[in-house]
Phi, psi and omega in degrees: 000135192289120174272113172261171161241102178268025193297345166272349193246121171234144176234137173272136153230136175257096181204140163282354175284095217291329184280336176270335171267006143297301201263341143330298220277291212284296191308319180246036158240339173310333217254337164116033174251143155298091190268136180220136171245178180205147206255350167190181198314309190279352162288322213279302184305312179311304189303320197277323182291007173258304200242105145337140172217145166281289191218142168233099193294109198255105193287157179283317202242110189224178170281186150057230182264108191294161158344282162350252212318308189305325170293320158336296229286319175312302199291333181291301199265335183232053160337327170262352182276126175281139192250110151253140182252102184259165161191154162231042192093169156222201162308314167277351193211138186275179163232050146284288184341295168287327177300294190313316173299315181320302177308319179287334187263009193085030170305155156273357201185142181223145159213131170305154168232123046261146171276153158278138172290333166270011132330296199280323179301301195278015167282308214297299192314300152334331177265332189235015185252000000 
């Protein structure tokens, strides 16, 4: 496997699920990327109107401001920032649907959850190497 430097490359993750996007946060920044995590949508903007993002792994279904909408609002105002879009669904949409909704909307990337961390690493690897 090919050793990169990813020490240039920052990524957000957006999720409301505080153990998994601890342990996003942890896996990549171990791997060298600049990792800002957010906890909904509306944290997640507040955060990008601060900080350049590379890339942002987005779950669709949060409190506050959901997945969807946030993904609108990314692809209008940070047109160059690349979008993984995650879900495992909800009560009203399975999540082929919301990925798939995702994808129509400019995701560059969907991954159903739960996903395996060398799934999501060598997707991450893929968006920005």
């Amino acid at each position: 496997m090919e050793i990169r430097d990813n020490s240039l490359k920052s990524l957000m993750v957006v999720d409301d699920d505080d153990q998994l996007r601890n342990l996003l946060k942890e896996i990549f920044s171990r791997i060298n990327y600049q990792v800002i995590t957010a906890c909904d949508g509306a944290d997640a903007l507040k955060k990008m109107m601060q900080v350049k993002v590379d890339l942002v792994i987005l779950d669709l279904i949060m409190p506050e401001k959901e997945g969807i909408e946030t993904l609108s609002d990314i692809r209008v105002n940070y047109p160059e920032t690349k979008i993984m879009a995650v879900s495992g669904g909800s009560h009203q949409l399975n999540a082929p649907m919301l990925l798939n909704i995702a994808q129509t909307l400019g995701a560059d990337d969907v991954l159903k959850k739960p996903f395996d961390l060398n799934e999501i690493i060598e997707a991450v690897d893929k968006l920005l190497n």
